[in-house]
C-alpha positions in Angstrom: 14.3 -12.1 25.2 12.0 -9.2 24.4 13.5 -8.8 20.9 13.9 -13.0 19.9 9.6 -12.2 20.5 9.4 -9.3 18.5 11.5 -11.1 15.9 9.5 -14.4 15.8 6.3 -12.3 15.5 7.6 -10.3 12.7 8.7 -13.0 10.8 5.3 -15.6 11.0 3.3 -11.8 10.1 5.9 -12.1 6.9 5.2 -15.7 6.6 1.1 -15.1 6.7 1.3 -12.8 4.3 2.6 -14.2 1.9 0.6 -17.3 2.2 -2.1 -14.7 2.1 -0.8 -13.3 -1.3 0.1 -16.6 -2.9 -3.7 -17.7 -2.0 -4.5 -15.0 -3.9 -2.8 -14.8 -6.7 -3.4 -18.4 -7.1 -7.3 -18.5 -7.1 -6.8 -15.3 -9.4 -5.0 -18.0 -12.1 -7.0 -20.6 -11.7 -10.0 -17.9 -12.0 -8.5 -16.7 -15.0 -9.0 -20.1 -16.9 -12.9 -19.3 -16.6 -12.9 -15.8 -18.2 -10.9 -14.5 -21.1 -8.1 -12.6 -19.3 -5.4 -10.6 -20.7 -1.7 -11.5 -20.7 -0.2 -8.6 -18.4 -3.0 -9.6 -15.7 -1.9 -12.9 -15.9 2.1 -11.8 -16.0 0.8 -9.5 -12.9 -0.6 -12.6 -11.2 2.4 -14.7 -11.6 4.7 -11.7 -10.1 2.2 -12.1 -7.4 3.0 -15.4 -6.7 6.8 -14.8 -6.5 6.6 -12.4 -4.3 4.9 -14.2 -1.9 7.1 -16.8 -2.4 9.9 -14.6 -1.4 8.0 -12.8 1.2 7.4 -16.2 3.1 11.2 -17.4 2.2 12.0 -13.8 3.9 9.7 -14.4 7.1 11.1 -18.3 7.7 14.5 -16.6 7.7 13.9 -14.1 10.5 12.3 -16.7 12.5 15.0 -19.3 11.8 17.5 -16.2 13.0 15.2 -15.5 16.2 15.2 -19.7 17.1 19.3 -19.4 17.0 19.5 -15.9 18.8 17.4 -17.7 21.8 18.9 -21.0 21.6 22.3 -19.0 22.1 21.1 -16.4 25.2 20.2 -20.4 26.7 23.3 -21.6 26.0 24.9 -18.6 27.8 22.5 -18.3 30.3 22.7 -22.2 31.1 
């Protein structure tokens, strides 16, 4: 069960992180519509956003994984 614990951590540390970068990068845009920014800090921003977006998709996946590992080692344990 030590692992399924490891793997649920690992994955909501994914999932924070890139809520942490999508925060970002969003404040960043909407920042951006304040000051005069350039197009490749925007473009950088936007990458930004994606890969948070695939960094929480990413993290929601392991944890999905660890939920069925467990549900199965109490379904064989049961």
């Amino acid at each position: 069960m030590e692992i399924s614990g490891n793997a649920f951590a690992a994955g909501l540390s994914s999932v924070q992180s890139g809520q942490r970068r999508v925060d970002q990068a969003g404040a960043e845009i909407a920042g951006a519509g304040a000051r005069t920014t350039t197009s490749d800090a925007l473009a950088d921003h936007l990458v930004d956003l994606r890969r948070g977006q695939h960094e929480v998709e990413a993290g929601a996946k392991v944890i999905q994984a660890a939920d069925e590992t467990l549900g199965t080692l109490i379904d064989i344990r049961a």
